[in-house]
C-alpha positions as CSV (number, residue, x, y, z in Angstrom):
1,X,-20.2,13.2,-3.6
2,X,-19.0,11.2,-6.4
3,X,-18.1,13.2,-9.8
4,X,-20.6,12.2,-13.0
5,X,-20.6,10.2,-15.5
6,X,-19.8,10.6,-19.1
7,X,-22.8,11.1,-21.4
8,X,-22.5,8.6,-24.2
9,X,-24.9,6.9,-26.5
10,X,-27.4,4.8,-25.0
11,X,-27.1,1.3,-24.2
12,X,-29.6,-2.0,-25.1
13,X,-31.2,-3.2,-22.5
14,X,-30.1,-6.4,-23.7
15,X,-26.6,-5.8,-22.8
16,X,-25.7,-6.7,-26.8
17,X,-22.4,-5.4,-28.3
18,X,-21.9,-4.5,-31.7
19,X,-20.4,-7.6,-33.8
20,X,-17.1,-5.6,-34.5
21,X,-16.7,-5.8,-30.7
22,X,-15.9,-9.7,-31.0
23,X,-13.0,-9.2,-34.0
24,X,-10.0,-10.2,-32.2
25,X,-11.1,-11.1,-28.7
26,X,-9.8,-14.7,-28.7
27,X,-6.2,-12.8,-28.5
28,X,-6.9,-10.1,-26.3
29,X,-6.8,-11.4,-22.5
30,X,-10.1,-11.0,-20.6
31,X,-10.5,-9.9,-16.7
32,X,-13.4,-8.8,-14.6
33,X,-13.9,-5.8,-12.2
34,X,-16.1,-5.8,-9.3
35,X,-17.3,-2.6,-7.7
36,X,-18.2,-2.8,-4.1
37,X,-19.8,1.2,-3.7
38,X,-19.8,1.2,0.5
39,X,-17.6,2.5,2.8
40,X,-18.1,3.2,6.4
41,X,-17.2,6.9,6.3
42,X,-16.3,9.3,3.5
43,X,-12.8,10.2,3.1
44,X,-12.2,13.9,2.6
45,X,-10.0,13.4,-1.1
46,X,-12.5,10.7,-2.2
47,X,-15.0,11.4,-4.9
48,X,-14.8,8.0,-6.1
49,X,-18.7,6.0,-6.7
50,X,-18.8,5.3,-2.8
51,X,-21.8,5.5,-0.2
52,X,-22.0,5.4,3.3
53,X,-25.4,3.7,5.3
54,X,-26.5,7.5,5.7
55,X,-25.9,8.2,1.5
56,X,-27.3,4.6,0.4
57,X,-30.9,5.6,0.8
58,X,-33.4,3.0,0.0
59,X,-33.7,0.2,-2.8
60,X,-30.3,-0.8,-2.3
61,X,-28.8,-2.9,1.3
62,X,-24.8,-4.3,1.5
63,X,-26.7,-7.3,2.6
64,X,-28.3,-8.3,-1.1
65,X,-25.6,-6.6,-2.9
66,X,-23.3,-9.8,-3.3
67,X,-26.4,-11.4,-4.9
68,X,-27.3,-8.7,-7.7
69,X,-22.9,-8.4,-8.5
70,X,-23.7,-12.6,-9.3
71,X,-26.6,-11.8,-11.1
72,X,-24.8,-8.8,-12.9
73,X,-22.2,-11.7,-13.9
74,X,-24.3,-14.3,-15.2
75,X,-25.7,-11.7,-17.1
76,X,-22.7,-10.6,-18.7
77,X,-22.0,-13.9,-19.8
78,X,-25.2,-14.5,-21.8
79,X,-24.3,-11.1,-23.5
80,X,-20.8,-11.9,-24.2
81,X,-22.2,-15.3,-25.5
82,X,-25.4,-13.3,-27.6
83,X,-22.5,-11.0,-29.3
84,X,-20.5,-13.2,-30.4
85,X,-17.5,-12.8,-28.3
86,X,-15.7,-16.2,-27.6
87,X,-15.4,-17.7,-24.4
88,X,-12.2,-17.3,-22.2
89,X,-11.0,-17.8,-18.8
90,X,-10.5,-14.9,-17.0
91,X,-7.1,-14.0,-16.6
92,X,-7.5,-11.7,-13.4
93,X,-10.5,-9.9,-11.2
94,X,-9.9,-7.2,-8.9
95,X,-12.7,-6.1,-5.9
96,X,-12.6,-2.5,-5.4
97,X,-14.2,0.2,-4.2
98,X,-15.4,1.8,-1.8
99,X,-14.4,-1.0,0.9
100,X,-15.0,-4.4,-0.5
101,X,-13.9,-6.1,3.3
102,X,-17.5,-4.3,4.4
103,X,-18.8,-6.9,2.8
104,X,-18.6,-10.4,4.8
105,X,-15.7,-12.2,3.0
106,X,-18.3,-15.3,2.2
107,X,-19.9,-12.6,0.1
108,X,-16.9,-11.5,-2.1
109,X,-15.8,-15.6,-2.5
110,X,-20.0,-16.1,-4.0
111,X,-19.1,-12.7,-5.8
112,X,-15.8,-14.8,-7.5
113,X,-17.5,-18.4,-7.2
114,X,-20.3,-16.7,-9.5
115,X,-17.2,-15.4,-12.0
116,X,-15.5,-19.3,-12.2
117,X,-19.1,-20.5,-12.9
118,X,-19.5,-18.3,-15.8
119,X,-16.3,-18.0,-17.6
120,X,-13.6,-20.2,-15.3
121,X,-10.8,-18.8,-14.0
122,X,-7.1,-19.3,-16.0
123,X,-4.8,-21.1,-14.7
124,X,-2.7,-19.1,-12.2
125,X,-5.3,-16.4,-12.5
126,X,-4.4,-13.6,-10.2
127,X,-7.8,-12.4,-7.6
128,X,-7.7,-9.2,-5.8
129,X,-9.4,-7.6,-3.1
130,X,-8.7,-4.0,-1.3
131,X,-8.6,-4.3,1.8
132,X,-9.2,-1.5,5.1
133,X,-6.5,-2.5,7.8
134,X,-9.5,-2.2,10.4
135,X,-12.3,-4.2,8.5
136,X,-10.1,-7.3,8.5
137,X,-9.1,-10.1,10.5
138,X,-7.2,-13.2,10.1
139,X,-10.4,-15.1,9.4
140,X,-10.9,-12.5,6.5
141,X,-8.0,-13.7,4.7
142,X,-8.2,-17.2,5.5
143,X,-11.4,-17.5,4.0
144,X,-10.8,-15.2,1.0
145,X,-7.7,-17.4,0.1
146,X,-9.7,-20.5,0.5
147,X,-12.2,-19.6,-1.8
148,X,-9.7,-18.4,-4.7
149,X,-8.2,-15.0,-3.8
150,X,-4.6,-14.8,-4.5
151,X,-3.2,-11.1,-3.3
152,X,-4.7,-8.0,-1.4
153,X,-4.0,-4.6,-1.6
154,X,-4.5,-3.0,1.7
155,X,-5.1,0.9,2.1
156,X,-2.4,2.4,4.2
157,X,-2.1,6.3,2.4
158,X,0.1,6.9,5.3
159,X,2.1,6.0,8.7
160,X,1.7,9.6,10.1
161,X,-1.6,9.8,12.2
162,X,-1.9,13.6,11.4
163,X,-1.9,13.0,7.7
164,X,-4.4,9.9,8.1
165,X,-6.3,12.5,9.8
166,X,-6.1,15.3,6.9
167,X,-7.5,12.5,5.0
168,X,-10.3,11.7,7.2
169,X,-8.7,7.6,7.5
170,X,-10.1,6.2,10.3
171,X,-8.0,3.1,10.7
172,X,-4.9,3.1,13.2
173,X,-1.6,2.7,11.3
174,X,-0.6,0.1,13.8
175,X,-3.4,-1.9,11.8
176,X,-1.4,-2.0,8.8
177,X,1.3,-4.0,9.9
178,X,-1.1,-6.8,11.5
179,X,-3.6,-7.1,8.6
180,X,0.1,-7.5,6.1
181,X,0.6,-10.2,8.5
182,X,-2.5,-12.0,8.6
183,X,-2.5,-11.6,4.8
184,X,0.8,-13.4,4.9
185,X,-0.1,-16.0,7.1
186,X,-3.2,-16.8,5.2
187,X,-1.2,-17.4,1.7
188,X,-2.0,-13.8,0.0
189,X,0.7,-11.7,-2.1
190,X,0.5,-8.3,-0.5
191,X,0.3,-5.0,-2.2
192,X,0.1,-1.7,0.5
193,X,-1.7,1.5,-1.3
194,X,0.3,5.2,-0.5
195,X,-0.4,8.4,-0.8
196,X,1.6,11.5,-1.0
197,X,1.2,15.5,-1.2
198,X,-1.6,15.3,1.4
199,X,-1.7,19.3,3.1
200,X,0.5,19.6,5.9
201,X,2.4,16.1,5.1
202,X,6.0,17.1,5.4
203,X,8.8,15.4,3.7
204,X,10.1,13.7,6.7
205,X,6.4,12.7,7.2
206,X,6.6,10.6,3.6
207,X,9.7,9.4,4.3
208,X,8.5,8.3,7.7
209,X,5.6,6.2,5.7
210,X,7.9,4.8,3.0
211,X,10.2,3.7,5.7
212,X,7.4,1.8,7.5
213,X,5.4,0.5,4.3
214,X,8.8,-1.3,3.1
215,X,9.8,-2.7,6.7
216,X,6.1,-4.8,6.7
217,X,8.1,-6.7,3.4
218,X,5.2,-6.3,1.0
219,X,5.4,-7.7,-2.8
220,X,4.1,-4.7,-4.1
221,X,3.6,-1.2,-3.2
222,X,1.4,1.7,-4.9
223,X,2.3,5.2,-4.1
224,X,0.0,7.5,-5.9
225,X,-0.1,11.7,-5.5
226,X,-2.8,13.1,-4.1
227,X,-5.2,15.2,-6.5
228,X,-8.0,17.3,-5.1
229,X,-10.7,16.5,-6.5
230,X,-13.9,19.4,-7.0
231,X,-17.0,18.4,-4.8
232,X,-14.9,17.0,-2.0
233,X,-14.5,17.6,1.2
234,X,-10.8,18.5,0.9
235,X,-11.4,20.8,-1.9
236,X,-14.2,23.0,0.5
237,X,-11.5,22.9,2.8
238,X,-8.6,24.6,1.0
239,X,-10.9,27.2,-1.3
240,X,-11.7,28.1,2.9
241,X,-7.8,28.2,3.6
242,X,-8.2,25.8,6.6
243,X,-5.6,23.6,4.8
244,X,-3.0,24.6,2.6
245,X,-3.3,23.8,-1.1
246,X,-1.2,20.8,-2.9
247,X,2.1,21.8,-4.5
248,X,3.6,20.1,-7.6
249,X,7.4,20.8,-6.5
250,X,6.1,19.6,-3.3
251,X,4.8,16.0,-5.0
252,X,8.0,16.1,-7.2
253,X,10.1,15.9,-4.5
254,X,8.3,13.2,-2.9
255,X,8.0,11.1,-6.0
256,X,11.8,11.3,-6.3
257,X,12.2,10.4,-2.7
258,X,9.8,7.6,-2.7
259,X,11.9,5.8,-6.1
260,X,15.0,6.3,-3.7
261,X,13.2,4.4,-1.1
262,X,11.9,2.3,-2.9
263,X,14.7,1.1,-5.2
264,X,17.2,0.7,-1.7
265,X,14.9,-1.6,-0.7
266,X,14.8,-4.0,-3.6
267,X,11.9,-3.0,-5.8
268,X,11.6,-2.2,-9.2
269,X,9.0,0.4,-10.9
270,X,7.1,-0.7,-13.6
271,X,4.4,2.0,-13.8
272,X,5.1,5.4,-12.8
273,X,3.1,5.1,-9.8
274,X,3.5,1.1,-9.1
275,X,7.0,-0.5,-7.7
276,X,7.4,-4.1,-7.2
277,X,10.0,-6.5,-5.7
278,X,10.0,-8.7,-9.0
279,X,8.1,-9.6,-11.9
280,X,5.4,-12.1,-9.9
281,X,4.7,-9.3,-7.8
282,X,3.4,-7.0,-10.4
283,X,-0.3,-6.5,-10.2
284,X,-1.4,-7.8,-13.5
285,X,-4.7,-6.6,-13.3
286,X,-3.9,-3.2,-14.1
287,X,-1.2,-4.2,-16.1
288,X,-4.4,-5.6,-18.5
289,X,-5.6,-1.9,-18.4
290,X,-2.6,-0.5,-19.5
291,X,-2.4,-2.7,-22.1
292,X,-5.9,-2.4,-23.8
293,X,-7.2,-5.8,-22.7
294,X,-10.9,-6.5,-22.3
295,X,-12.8,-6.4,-19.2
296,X,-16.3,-6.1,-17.4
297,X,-17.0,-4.1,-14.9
298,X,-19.6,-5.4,-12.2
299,X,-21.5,-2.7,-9.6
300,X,-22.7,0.6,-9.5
301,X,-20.4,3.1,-11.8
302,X,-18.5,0.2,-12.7
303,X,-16.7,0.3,-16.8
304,X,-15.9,-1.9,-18.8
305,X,-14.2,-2.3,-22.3
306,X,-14.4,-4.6,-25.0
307,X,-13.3,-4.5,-28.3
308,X,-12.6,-1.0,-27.9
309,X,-16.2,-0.6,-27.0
310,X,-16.6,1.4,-23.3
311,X,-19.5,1.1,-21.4
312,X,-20.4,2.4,-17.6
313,X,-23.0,1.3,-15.5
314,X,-25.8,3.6,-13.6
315,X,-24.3,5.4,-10.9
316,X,-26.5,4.7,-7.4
317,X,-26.8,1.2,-5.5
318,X,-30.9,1.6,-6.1
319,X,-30.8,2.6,-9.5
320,X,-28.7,-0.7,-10.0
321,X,-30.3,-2.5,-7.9
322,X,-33.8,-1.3,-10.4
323,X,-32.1,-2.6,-13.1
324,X,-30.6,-6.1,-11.8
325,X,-33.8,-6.9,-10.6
326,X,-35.4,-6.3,-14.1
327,X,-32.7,-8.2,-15.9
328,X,-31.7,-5.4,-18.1
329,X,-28.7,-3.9,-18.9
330,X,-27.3,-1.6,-16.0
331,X,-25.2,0.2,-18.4
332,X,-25.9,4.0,-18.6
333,X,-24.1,5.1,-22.0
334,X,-21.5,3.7,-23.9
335,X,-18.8,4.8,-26.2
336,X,-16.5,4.2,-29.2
337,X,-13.2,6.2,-29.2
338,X,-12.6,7.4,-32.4
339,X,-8.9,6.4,-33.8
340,X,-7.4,9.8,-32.6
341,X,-8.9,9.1,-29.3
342,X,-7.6,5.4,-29.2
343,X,-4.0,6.5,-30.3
344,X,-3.8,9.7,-27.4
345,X,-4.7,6.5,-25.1
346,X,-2.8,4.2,-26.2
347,X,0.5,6.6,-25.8
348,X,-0.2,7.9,-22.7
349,X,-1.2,4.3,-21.0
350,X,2.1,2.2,-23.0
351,X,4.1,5.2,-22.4
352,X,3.6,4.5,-18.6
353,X,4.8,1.1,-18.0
354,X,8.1,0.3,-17.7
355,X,8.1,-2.1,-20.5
356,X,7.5,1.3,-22.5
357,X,5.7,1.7,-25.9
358,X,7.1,0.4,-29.4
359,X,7.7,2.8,-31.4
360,X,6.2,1.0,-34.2
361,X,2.8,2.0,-32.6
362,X,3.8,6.2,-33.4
363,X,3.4,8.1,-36.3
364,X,6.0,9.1,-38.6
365,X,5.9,13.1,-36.7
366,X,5.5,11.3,-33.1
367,X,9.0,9.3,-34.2
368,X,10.7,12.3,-35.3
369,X,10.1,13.6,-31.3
370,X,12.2,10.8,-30.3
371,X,15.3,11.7,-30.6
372,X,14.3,15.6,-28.9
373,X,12.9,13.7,-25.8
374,X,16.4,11.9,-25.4
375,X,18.3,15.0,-25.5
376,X,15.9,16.2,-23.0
377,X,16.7,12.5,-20.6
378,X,12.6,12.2,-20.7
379,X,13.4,8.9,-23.0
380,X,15.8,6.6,-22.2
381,X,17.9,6.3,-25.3
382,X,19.2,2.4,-25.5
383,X,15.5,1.7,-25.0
384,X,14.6,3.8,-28.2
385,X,17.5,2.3,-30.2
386,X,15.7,-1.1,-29.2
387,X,12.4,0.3,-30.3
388,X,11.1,1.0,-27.3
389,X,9.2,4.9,-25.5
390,X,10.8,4.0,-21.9
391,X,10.4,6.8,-19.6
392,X,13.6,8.0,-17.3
393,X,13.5,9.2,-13.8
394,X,13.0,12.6,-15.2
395,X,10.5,11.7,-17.8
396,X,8.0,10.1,-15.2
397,X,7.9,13.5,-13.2
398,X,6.7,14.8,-16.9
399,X,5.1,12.0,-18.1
400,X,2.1,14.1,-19.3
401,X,4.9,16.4,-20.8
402,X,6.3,13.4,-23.1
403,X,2.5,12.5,-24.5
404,X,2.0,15.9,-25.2
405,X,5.0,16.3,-27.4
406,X,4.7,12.7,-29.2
407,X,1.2,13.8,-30.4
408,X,2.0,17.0,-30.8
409,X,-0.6,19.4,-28.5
């Protein structure tokens, strides 16, 4: 099931920030999340806030769902409006999930139309969806980029049909290549979504995948490492020893391999875990994470952050569906990191990204690490000379190794 929730303070009903929350914002770029919690099974890694018809239970249906996300989202605007914080065109809004193609793709475009209603959309502002390869078809796409999506990330994980089926993916990995297609035809940018270190996924197995991901020509592709995740399926399985447990060498070796692959074949990294073919093709949604922009999260279990104020939203469909439907609030707690808190973020989010982190932003005893982490090729030097925390090759296989030593713990 999915993990919990922080804890937190409590949050108003009315949805109200504090007015500290609004210093600032009309320079800080502004995006929206929506959560779309249904899937049609449950992957075996997964303990992300997702429910299948079985788990949804009652007080909650996909078939209302896009109407209490637009009700979340007019909501959110009259508290935006109520705290103070300006108006601004949101820059970019990504549908995740769970599978938001579940949902009919009329659904997600009311879910968006709702969003340009309330705030507008900027100008070249850059839409999202996630996409299954089997829950789409050409008129999926078509209609999505006529009612305002610009790019979709479809979930591949992998070509190999036994590691798909390690991971309990149901679609066929001849899907992927016709749903990149249709996604081209229709106008979309196209991201495709890996995953590597799956039990029993050989290295001729990733390479296999990498090799097929880059021959479908996408803009963008994700390759993230699989982690194992307590409560899951997966996890039962290895503490049983009817799969073999993940191995770091084992996703060290594969990261390395897939920046080989990836590189040969014309794209760039600019996050550790995210490669693209140029600039345009970065996905600047995340990018707004990673920076510290502000955002609201829409759905069940969905955060948000503005101002440097985090808030998350009840976990189930019904318990959501309870509060939409009494126009409160549907956040559950919320927080304010402390400045200790937002520096250890701030480093280890900057530090990520290829643009890297200024050193400005350190410490006096977090600049004096510099010059160590050179020596040590974690830090690439020119980029330090320049001002600059850009991690090498070596430094994104330690990444959590470089933080650690900049903040010194």
């Amino acid at each position: 099931m999915p993990s919990t929730l922080p804890l937190g303070d409590p949050a108003p009903a009315d949805g109200r920030l504090p007015d500290r929350a609004a210093a600032g914002a009309a320079d800080r770029t502004f995006s929206v999340y929506v959560h779309i919690p249904f899937c049609a099974v449950r992957c075996g890694y997964c303990d992300f806030n997702t429910y299948t018809a079985s788990e949804l239970g009652s007080g909650a249906s996909q078939d209302s769902y896009a109407d209490a996300a637009a009700r979340e989202v007019e909501f959110a605007a009259g508290a935006l409006r109520a705290s103070g914080i300006p108006g601004r065109p949101v820059d970019t809004v990504f549908f995740g999930g769970g599978t938001p193609t579940l949902l009919p793709a009329e659904d997600l475009v009311r879910i968006l139309a709702g969003i340009r209603e309330a705030w507008g959309l900027a100008d070249g502002a850059e839409v999202t969806t996630e996409a299954n390869p089997e829950s789409v078809t050409p008129e999926t796409f078509r209609v999505l980029a006529a009612g305002g999506f610009t790019r979709v990330s479809i979930g591949m994980q992998s070509a190999v049909p036994h590691v798909l089926k390690i991971l309990d993916r149901t679609h066929r990995p001849s899907r992927v290549p016709l749903a990149v297609q249709w996604a081209r035809e229709a106008g979309l940018s196209v991201s495709v979504d890996l995953i590597y270190g799956t039990p029993g996924e050989s290295l001729a197995d990733w390479e296999t995948s990498l090799r097929e991901a880059v021959s479908y020509e996408p803009d963008h592709v994700s390759a993230y490492a699989l982690i194992i995740e307590e409560g899951t399926k997966l996890a039962a399985q290895i503490r049983r020893g009817q799969v073999p447990d993940i191995d770091d060498d084992d996703h060290a070796d594969k990261y390395l391999l897939a920046d080989r692959v990836l590189k040969d074949a014309g794209f760039d990294w600019y996050e550790v875990s995210n490669w693209s073919r140029d600039a345009s093709g970065r996905c600047r949604h995340n990018l707004a994470y990673w920076r510290g922009g502000d955002w609201w999260g829409v759905g069940p279990g969905a955060h948000s952050h503005v101002g440097g104020l985090r808030w998350w939203n009840v976990k189930h469909p019904s318990a959501y569906q309870q509060r939409i439907d009494a126009r409160e609030s549907p956040a559950a707690g919320r927080e304010e990191p402390d400045d200790e808190a937002r520096l250890l973020e701030r480093v280890m989010l900057m530090s990520r990204i290829s643009d890297g982190l200024q050193t400005s932003e350190l410490p006096a005893s977090a600049r004096r690490e510099v010059a160590g982490l050179i020596a040590d090729e974690l830090v690439d030097g020119p980029a330090a000379i320049r001002g600059a925390i850009r991690l090498t090759l070596r430094g994104r296989l330690l990444a959590d190794a470089v933080v650690r030593r900049l903040l010194g713990f």
